[in-house]
C-alpha positions as CSV (number, residue, x, y, z in Angstrom):
1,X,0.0,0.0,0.0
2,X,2.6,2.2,0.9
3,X,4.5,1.7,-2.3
4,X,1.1,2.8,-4.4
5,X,0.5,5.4,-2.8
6,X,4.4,6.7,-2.9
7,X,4.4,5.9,-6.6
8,X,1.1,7.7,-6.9
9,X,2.9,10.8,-5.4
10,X,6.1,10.9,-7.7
11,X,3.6,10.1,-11.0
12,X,1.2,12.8,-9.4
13,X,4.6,15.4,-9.2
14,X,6.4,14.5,-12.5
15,X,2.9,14.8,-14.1
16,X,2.5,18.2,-12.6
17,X,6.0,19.3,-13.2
18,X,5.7,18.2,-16.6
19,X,3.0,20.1,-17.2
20,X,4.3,23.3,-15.8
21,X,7.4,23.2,-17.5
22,X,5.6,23.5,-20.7
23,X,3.8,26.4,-19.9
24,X,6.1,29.7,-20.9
25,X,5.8,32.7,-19.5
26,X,3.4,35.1,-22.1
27,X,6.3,37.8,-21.5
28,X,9.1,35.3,-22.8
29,X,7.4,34.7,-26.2
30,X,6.0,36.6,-28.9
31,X,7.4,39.9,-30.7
32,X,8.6,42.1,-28.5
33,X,10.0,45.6,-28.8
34,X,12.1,47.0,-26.4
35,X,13.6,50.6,-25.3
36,X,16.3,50.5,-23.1
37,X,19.3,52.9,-22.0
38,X,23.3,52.3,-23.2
39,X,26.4,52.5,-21.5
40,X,29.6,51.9,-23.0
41,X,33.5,51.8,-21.7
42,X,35.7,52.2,-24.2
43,X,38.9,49.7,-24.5
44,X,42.0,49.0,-25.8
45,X,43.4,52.9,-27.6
46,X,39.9,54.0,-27.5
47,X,40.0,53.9,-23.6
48,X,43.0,56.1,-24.0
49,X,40.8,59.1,-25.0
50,X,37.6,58.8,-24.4
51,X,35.9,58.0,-20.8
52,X,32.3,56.6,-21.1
53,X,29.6,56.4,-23.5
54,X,25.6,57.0,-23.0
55,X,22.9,56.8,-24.6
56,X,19.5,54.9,-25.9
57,X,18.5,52.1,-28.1
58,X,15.5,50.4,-29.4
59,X,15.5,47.0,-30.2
60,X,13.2,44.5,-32.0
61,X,12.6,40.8,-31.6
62,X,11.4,37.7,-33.2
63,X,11.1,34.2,-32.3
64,X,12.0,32.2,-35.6
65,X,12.9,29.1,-33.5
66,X,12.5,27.4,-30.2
67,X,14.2,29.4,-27.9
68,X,15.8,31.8,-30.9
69,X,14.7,35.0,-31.7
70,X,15.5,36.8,-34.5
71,X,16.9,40.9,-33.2
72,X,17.1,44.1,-35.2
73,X,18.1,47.2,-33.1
74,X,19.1,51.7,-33.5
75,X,20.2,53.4,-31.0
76,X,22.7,56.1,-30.1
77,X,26.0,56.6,-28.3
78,X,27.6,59.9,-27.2
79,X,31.4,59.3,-26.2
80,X,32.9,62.1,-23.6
81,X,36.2,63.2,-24.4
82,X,38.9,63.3,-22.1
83,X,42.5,65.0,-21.8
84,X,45.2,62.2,-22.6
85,X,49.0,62.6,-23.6
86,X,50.1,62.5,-26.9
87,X,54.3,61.9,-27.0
88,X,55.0,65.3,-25.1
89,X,51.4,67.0,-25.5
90,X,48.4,66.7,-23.4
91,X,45.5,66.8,-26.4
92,X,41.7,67.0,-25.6
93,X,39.8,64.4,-27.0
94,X,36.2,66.1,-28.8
95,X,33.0,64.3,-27.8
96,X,32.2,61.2,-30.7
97,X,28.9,59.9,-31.1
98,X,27.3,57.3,-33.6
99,X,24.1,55.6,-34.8
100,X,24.4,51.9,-34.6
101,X,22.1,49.8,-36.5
102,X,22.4,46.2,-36.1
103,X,21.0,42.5,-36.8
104,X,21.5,39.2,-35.2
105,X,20.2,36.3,-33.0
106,X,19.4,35.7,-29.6
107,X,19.6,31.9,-28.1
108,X,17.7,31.7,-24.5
109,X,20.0,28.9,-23.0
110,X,17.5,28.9,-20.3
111,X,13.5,30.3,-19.7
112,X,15.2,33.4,-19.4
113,X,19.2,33.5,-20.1
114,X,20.7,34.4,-23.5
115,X,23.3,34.2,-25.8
116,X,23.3,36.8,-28.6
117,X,25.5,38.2,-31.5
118,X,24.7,40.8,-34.1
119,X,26.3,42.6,-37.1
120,X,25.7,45.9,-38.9
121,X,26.9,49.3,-39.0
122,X,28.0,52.0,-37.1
123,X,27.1,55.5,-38.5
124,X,29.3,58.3,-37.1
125,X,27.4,61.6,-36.6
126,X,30.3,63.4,-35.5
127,X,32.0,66.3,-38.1
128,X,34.4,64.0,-40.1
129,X,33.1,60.8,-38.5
130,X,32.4,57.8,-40.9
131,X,30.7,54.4,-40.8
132,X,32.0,51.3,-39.7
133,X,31.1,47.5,-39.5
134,X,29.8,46.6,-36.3
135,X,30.0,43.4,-34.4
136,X,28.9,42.6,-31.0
137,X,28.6,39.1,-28.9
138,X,26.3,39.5,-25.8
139,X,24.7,37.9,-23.2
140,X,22.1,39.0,-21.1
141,X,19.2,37.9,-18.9
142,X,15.2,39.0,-19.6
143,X,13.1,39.5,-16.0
144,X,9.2,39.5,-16.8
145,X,7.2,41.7,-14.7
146,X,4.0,41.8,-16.3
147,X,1.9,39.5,-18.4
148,X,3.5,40.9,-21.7
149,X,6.8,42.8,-21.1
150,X,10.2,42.3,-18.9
151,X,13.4,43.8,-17.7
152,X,16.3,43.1,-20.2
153,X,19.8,43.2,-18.8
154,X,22.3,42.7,-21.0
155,X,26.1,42.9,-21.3
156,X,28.3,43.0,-24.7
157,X,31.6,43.4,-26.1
158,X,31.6,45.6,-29.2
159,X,33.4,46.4,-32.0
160,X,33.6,49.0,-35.1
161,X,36.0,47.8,-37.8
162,X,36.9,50.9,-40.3
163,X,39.3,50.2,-43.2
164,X,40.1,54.0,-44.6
165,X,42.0,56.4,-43.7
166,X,40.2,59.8,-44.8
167,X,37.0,59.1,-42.2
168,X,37.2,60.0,-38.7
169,X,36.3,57.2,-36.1
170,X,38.2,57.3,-33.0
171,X,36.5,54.4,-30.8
172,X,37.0,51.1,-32.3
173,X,35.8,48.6,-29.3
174,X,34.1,48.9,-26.2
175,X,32.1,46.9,-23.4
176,X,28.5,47.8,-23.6
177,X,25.5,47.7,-20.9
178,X,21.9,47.9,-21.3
179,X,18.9,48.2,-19.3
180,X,15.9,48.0,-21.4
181,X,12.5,47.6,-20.9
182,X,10.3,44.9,-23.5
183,X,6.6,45.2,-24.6
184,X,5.3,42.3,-26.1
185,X,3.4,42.7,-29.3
């Protein structure tokens, strides 16, 4: 008796489990479109002359597989100049901003864990500034709070790759943060 009634149990919980698990959260599917705020540290040479970036971004996405979501996202990034040497000189750095406007995927690893990458450009607005080819790993985790929409933090390393010389683009790579909010569509 005891043994039916402990099997009972452990059917009774897998069953229930089971059941649960396939149940996603309504603000971890669907379209989404989210609006979030940028930071950025430069690296490398960029670190060099330029202290911090800010700024916003709004970003798209789309499930096209289980647990992958196709993302499209604009934003933009002031940079704040800073006084560095230069050989004997101290030079002051002007403020560089740019547009970024990027595509890629996002693999949930868990419910609500990702992995993400994404290529495009990135459009300087500065005088002299160019465009560049953008690159930019991430990962990130998605918090819901409501029945359609969540709290996206996310953390990247990202690059801008320009090959001529007569276009001014003085940050090449940085580590990005975002805090975004998601609406579900």
């Amino acid at each position: 008796m005891k043994r039916l009634i402990l099997t009972t149990a452990i059917v009774g919980i897998l069953g229930f489990s089971s059941a649960y698990a396939q149940k996603k959260d309504p603000a971890m599917s669907g379209s989404k479109l989210g609006i979030g705020a940028e930071f950025a540290f430069p690296t490398g040479n960029s670190g060099d002359a330029y202290d911090f970036g800010y700024g916003g971004s709004l970003q798209f996405q789309k499930p096209i597989a289980n647990s992958l979501n196709f993302t499209a996202s604009a934003g933009y990034l002031n940079f704040k100049g800073k006084e560095y040497a230069y050989g004997p000189v101290t030079v002051a750095a002007k403020d560089f901003s740019a547009v970024p406007l990027k595509a890629g995927l996002r693999y949930f690893v868990a419910e609500n864990v990702y992995l993400g990458g994404e290529l495009g450009a990135a459009i300087g607005t500065s005088d002299g500034a160019g465009t560049a080819f953008a690159y930019a790993p991430s990962v990130g985790v998605e918090f819901p709070v409501s029945n359609k929409g969540s709290i996206d933090l996310g953390a990247r390393y990202e690059g801008w790759s320009n090959k001529t010389n007569n276009s001014y683009l003085p940050v090449k790579n940085f580590v990005g943060l975002r805090l975004a909010y998601n609406f579900g569509l």
